[in-house]
Backbone as XML, in Angstrom:
<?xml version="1.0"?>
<chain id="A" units="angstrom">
  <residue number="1" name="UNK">
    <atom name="N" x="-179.928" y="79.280" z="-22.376"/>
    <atom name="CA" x="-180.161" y="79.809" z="-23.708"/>
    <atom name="C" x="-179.165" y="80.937" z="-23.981"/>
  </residue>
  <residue number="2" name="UNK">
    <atom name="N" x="-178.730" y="80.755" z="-25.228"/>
    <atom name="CA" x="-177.983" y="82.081" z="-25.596"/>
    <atom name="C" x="-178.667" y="83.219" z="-25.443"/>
  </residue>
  <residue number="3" name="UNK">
    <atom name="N" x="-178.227" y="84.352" z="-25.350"/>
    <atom name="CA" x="-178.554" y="85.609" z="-25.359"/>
    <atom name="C" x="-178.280" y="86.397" z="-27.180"/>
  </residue>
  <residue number="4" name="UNK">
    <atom name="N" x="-178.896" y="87.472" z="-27.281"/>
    <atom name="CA" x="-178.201" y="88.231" z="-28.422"/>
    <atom name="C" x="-177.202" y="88.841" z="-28.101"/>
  </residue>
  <residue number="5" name="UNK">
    <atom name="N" x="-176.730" y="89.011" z="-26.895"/>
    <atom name="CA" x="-175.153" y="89.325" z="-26.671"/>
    <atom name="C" x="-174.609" y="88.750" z="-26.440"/>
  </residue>
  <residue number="6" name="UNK">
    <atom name="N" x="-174.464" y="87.590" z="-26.710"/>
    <atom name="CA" x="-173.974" y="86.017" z="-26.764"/>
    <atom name="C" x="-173.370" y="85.542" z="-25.031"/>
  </residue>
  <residue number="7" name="UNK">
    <atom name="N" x="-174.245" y="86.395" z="-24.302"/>
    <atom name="CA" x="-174.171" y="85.328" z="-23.032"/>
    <atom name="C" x="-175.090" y="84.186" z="-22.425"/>
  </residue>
  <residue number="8" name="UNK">
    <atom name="N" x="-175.207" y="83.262" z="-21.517"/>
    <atom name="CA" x="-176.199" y="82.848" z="-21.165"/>
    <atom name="C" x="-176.980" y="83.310" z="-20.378"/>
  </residue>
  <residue number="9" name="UNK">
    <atom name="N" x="-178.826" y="83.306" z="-20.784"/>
    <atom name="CA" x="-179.464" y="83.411" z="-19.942"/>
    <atom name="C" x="-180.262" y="82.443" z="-19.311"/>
  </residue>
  <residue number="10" name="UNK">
    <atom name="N" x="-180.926" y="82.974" z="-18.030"/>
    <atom name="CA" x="-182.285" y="82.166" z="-17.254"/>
    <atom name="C" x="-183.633" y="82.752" z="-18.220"/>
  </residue>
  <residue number="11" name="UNK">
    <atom name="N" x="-184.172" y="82.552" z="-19.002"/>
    <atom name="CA" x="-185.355" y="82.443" z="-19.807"/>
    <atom name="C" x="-186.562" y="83.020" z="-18.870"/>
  </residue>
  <residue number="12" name="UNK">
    <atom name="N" x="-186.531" y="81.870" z="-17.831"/>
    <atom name="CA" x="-187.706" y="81.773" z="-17.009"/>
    <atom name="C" x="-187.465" y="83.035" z="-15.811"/>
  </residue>
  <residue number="13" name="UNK">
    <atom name="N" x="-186.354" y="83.132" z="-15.689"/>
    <atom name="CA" x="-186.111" y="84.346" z="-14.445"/>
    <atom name="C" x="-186.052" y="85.742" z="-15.086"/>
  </residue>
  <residue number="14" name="UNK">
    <atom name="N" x="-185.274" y="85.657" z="-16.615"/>
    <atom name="CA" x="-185.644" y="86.911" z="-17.281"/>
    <atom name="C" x="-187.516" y="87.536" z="-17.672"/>
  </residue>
  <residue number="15" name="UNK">
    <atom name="N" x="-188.212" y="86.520" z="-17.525"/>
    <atom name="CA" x="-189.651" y="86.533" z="-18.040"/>
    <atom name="C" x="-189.964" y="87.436" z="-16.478"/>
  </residue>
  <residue number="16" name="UNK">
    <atom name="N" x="-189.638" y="86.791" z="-15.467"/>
    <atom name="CA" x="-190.116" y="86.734" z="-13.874"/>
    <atom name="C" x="-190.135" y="88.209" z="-13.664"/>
  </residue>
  <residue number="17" name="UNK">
    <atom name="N" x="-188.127" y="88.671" z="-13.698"/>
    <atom name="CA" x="-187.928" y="89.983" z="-13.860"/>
    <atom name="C" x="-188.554" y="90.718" z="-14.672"/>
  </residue>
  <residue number="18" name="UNK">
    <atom name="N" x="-188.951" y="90.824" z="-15.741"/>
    <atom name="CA" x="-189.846" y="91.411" z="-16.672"/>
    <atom name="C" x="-191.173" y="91.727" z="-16.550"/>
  </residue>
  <residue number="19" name="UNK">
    <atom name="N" x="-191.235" y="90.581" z="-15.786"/>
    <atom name="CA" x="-193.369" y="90.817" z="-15.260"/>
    <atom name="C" x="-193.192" y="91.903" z="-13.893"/>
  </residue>
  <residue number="20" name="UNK">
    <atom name="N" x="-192.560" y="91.541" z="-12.716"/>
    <atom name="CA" x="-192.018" y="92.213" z="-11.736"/>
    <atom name="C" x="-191.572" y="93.903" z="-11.677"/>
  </residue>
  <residue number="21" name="UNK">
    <atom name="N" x="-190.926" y="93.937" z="-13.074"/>
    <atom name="CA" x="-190.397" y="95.553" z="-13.024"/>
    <atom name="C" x="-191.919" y="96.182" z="-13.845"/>
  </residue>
  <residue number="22" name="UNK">
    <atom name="N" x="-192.410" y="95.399" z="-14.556"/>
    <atom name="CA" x="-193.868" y="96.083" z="-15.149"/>
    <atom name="C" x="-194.475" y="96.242" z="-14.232"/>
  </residue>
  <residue number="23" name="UNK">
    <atom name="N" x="-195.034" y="95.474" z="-13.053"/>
    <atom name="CA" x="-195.569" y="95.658" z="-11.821"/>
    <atom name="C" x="-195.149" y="97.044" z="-11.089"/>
  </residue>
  <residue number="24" name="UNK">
    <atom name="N" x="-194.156" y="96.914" z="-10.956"/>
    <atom name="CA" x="-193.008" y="98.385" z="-10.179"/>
    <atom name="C" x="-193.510" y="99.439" z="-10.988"/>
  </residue>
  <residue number="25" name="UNK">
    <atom name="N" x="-192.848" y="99.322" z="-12.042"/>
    <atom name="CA" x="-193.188" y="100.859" z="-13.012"/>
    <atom name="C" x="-194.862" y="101.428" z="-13.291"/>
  </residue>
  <residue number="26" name="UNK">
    <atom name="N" x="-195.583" y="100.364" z="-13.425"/>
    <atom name="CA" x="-197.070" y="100.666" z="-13.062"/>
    <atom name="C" x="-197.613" y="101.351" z="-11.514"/>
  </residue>
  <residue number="27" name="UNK">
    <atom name="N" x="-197.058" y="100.702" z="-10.734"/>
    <atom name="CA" x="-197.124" y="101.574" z="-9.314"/>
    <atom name="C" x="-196.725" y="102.968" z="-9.338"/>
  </residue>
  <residue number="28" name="UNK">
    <atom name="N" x="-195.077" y="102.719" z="-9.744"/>
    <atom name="CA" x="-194.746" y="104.513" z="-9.638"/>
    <atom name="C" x="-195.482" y="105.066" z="-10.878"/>
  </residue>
  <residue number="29" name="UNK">
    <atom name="N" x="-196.282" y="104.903" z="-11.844"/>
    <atom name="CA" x="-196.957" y="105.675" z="-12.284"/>
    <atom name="C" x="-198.008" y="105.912" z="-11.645"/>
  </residue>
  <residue number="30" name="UNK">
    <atom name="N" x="-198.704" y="105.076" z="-11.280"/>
    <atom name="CA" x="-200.045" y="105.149" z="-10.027"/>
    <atom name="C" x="-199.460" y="106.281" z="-9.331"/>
  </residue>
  <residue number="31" name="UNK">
    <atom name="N" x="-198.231" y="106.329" z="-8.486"/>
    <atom name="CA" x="-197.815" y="107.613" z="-7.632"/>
    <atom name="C" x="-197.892" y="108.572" z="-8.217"/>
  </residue>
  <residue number="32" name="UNK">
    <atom name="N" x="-197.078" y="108.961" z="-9.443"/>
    <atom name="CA" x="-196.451" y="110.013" z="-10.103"/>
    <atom name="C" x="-197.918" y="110.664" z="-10.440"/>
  </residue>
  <residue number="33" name="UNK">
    <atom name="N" x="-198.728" y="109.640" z="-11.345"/>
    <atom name="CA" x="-200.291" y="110.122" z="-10.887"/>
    <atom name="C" x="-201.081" y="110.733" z="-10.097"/>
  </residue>
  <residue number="34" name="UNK">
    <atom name="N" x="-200.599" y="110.353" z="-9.057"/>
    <atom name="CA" x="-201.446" y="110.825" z="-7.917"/>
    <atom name="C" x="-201.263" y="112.015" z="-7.303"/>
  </residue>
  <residue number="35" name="UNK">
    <atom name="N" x="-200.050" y="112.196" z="-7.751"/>
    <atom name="CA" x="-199.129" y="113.553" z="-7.586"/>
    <atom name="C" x="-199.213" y="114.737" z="-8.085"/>
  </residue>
  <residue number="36" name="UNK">
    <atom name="N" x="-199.503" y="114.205" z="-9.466"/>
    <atom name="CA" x="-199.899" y="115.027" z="-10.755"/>
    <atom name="C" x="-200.896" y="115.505" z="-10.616"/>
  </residue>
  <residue number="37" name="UNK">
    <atom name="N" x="-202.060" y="115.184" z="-10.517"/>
    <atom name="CA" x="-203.328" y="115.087" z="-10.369"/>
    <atom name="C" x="-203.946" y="116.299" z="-9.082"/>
  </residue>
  <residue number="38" name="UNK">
    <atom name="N" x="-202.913" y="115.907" z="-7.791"/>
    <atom name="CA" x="-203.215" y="116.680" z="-6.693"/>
    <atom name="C" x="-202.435" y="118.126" z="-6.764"/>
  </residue>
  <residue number="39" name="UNK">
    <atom name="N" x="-201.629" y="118.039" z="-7.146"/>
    <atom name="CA" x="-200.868" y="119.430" z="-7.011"/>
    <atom name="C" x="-199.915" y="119.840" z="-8.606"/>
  </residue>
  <residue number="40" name="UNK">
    <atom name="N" x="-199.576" y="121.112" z="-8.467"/>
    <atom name="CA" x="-199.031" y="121.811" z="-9.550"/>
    <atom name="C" x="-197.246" y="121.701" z="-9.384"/>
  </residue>
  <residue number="41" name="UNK">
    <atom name="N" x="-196.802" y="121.924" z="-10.584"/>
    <atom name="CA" x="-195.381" y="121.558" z="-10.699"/>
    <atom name="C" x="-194.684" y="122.566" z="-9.323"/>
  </residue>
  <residue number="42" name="UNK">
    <atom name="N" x="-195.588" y="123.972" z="-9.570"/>
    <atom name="CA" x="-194.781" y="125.196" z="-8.618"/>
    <atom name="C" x="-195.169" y="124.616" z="-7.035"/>
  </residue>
  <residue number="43" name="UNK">
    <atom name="N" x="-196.388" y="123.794" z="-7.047"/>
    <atom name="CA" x="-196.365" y="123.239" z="-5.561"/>
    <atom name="C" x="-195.216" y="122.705" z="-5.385"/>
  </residue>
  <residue number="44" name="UNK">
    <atom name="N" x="-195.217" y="121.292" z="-5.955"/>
    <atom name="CA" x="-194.269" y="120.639" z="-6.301"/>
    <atom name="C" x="-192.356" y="120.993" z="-5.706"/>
  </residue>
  <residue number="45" name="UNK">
    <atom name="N" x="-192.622" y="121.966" z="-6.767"/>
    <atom name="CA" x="-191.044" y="122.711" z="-6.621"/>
    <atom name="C" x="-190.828" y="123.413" z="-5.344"/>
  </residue>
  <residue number="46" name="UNK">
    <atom name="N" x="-191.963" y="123.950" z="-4.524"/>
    <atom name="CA" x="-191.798" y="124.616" z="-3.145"/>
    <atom name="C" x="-191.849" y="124.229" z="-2.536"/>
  </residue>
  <residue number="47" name="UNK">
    <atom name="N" x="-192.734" y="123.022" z="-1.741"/>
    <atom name="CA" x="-192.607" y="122.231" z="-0.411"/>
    <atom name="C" x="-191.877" y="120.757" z="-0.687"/>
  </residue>
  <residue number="48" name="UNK">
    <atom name="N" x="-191.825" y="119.813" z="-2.098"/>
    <atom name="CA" x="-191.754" y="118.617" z="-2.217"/>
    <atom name="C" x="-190.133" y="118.912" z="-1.701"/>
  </residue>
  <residue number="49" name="UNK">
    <atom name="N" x="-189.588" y="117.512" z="-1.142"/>
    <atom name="CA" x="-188.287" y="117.368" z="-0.544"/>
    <atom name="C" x="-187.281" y="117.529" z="-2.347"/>
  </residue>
  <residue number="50" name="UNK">
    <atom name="N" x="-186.515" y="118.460" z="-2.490"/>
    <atom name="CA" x="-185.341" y="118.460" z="-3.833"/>
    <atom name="C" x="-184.977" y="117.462" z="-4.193"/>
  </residue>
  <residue number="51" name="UNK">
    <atom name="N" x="-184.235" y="116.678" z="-3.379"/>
    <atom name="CA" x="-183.741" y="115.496" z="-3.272"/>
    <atom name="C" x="-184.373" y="114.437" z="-4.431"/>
  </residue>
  <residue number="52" name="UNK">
    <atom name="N" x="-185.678" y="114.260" z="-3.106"/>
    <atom name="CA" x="-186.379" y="113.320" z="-3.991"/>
    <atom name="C" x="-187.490" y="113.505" z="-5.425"/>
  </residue>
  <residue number="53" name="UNK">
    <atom name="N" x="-187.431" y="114.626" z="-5.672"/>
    <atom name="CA" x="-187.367" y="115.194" z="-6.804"/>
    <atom name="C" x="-186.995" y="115.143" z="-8.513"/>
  </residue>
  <residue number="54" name="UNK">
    <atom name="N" x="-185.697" y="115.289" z="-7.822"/>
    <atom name="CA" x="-183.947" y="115.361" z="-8.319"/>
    <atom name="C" x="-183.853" y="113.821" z="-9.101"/>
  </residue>
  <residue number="55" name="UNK">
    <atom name="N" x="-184.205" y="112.720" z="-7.756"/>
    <atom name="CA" x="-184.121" y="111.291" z="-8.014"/>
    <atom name="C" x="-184.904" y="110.789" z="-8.698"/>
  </residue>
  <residue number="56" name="UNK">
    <atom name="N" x="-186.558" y="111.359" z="-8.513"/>
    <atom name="CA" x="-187.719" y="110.673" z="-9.756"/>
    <atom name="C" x="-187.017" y="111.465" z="-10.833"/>
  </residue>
  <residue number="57" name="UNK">
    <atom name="N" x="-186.460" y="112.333" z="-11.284"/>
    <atom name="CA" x="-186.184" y="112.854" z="-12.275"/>
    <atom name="C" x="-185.240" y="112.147" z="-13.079"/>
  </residue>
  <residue number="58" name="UNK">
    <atom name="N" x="-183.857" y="112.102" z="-12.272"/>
    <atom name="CA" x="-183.034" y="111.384" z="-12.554"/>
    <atom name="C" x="-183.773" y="109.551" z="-12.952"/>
  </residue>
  <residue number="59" name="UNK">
    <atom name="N" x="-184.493" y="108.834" z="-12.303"/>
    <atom name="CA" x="-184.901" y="107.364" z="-12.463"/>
    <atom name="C" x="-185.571" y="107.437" z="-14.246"/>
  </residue>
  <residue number="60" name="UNK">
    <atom name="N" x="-186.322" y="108.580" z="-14.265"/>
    <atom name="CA" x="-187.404" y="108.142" z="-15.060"/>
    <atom name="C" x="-186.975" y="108.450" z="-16.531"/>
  </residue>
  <residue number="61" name="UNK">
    <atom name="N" x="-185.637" y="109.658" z="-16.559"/>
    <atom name="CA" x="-184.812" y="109.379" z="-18.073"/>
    <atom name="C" x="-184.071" y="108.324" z="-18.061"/>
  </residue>
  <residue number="62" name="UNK">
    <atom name="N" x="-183.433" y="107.495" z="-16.960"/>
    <atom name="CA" x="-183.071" y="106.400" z="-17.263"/>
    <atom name="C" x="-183.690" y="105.049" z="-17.782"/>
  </residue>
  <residue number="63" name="UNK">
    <atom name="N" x="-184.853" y="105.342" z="-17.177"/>
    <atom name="CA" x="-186.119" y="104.334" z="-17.471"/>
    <atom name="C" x="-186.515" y="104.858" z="-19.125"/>
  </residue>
  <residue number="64" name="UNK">
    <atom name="N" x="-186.672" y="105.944" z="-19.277"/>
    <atom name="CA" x="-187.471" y="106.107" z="-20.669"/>
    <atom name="C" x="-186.084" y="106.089" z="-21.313"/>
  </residue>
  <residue number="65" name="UNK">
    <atom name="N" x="-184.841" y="105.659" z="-21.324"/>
    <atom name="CA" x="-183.940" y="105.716" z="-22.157"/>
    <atom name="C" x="-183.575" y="103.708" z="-22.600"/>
  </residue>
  <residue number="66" name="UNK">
    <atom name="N" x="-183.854" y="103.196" z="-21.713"/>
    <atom name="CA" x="-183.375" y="102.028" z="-21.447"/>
    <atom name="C" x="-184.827" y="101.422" z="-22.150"/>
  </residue>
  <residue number="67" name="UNK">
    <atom name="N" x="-186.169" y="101.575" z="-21.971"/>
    <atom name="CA" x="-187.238" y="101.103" z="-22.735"/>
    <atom name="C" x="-187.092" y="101.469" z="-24.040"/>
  </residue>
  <residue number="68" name="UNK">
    <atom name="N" x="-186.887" y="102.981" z="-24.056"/>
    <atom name="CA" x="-186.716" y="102.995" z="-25.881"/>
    <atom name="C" x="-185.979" y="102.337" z="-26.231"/>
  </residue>
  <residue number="69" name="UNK">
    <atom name="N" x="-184.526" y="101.917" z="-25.944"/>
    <atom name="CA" x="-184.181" y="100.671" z="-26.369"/>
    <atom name="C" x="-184.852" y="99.730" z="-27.136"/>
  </residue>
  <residue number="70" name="UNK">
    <atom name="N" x="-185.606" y="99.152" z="-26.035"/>
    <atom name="CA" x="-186.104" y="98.047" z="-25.716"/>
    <atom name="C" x="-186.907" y="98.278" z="-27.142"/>
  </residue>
  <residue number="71" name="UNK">
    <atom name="N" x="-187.823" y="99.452" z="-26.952"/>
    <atom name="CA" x="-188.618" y="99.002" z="-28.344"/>
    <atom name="C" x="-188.285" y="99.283" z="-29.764"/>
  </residue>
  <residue number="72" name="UNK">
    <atom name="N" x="-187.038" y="99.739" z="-29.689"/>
    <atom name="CA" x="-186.491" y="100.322" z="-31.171"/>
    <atom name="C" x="-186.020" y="98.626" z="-31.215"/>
  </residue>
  <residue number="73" name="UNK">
    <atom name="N" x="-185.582" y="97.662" z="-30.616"/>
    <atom name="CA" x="-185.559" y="96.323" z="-30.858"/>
    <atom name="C" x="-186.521" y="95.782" z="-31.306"/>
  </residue>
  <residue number="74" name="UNK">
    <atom name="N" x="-187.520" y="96.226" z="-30.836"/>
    <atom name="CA" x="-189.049" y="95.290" z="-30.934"/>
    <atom name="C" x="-189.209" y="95.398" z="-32.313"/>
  </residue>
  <residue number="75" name="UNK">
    <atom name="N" x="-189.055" y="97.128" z="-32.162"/>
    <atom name="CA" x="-189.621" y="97.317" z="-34.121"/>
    <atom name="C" x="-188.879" y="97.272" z="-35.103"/>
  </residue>
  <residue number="76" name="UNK">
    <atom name="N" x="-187.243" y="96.542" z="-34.545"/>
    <atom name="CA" x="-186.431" y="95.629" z="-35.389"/>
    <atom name="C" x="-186.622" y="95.012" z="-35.703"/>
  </residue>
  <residue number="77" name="UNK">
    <atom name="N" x="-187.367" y="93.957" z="-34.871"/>
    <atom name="CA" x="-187.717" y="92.651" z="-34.730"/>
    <atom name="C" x="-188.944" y="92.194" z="-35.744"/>
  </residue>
  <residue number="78" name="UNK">
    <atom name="N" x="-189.629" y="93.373" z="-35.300"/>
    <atom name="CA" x="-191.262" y="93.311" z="-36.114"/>
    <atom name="C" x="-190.986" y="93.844" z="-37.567"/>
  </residue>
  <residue number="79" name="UNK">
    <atom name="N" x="-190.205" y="94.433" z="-38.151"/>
    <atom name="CA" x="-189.636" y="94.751" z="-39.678"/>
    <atom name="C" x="-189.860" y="93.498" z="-40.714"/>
  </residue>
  <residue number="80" name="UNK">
    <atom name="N" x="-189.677" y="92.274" z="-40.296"/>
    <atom name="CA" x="-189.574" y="91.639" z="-41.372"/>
    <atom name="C" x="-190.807" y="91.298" z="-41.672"/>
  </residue>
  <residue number="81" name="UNK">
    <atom name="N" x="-191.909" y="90.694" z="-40.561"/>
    <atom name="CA" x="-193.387" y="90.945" z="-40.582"/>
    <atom name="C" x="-194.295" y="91.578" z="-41.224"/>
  </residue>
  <residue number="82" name="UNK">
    <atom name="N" x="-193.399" y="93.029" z="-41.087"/>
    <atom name="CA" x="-194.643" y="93.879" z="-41.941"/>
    <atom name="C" x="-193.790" y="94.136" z="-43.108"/>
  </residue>
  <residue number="83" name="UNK">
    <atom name="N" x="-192.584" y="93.768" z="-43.641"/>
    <atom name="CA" x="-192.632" y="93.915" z="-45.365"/>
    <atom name="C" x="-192.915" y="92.412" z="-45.672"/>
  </residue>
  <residue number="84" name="UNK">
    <atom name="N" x="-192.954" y="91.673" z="-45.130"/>
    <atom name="CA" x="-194.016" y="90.298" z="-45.467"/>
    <atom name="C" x="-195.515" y="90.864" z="-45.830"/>
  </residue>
  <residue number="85" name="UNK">
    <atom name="N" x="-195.878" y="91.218" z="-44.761"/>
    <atom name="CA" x="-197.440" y="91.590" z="-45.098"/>
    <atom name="C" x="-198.037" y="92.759" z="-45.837"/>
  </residue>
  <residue number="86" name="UNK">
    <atom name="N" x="-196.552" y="93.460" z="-46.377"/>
    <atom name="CA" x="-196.865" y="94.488" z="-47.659"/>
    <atom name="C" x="-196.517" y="93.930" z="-48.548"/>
  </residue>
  <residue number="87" name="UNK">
    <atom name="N" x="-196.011" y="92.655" z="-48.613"/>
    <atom name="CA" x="-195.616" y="91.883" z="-49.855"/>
    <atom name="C" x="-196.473" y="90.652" z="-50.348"/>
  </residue>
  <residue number="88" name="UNK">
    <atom name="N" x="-197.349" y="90.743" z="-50.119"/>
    <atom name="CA" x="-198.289" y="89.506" z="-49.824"/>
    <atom name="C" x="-198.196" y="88.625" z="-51.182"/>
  </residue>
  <residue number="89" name="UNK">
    <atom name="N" x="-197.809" y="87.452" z="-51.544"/>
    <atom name="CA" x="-197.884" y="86.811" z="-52.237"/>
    <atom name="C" x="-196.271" y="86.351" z="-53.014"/>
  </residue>
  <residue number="90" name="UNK">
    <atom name="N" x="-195.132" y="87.471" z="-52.317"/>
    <atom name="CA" x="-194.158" y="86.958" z="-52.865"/>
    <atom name="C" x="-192.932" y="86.429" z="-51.675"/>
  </residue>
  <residue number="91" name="UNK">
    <atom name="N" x="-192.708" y="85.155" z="-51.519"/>
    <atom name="CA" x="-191.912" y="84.517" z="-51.189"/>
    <atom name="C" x="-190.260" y="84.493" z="-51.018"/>
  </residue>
</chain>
């Protein structure tokens, strides 16, 4: 299948990957949760390793940059829908 960036894709392996990284990102929220929950940022900042820190920090603007994407598409996508359904009756 074409892509919207006009390459080809796997349909069925893009769906696969898609269910898979929702799986992932639900876990590390389960963590990040669990984290949250047990201790304070200043804990956090005094015993937690920098490093890995540094890296959830770094992952998770990449992640919330790359989803907003994702849904400023969606609610591209969904635009024509809802001035359809504020237009109700004209064709």
């Amino acid at each position: 299948m074409q892509s919207g960036s006009g390459k080809q894709i796997d349909v069925a392996r893009l769906k696969a990957n898609a269910a898979a990284a929702g799986i992932e990102i639900l876990s590390a929220h389960c963590a990040a949760d669990r984290i949250r929950l047990n201790y304070s940022p200043e804990d956090i900042v005094a015993f937690a390793e920098r490093r890995a820190s540094e890296n959830a920090i770094i992952s998770s603007h990449v992640l919330c940059r790359f989803y907003s994407r994702i849904e400023t598409c969606l609610r591209r996508a969904d635009e024509p829908k809802r001035r359809a359904a504020a237009s109700p009756g004209i064709s």
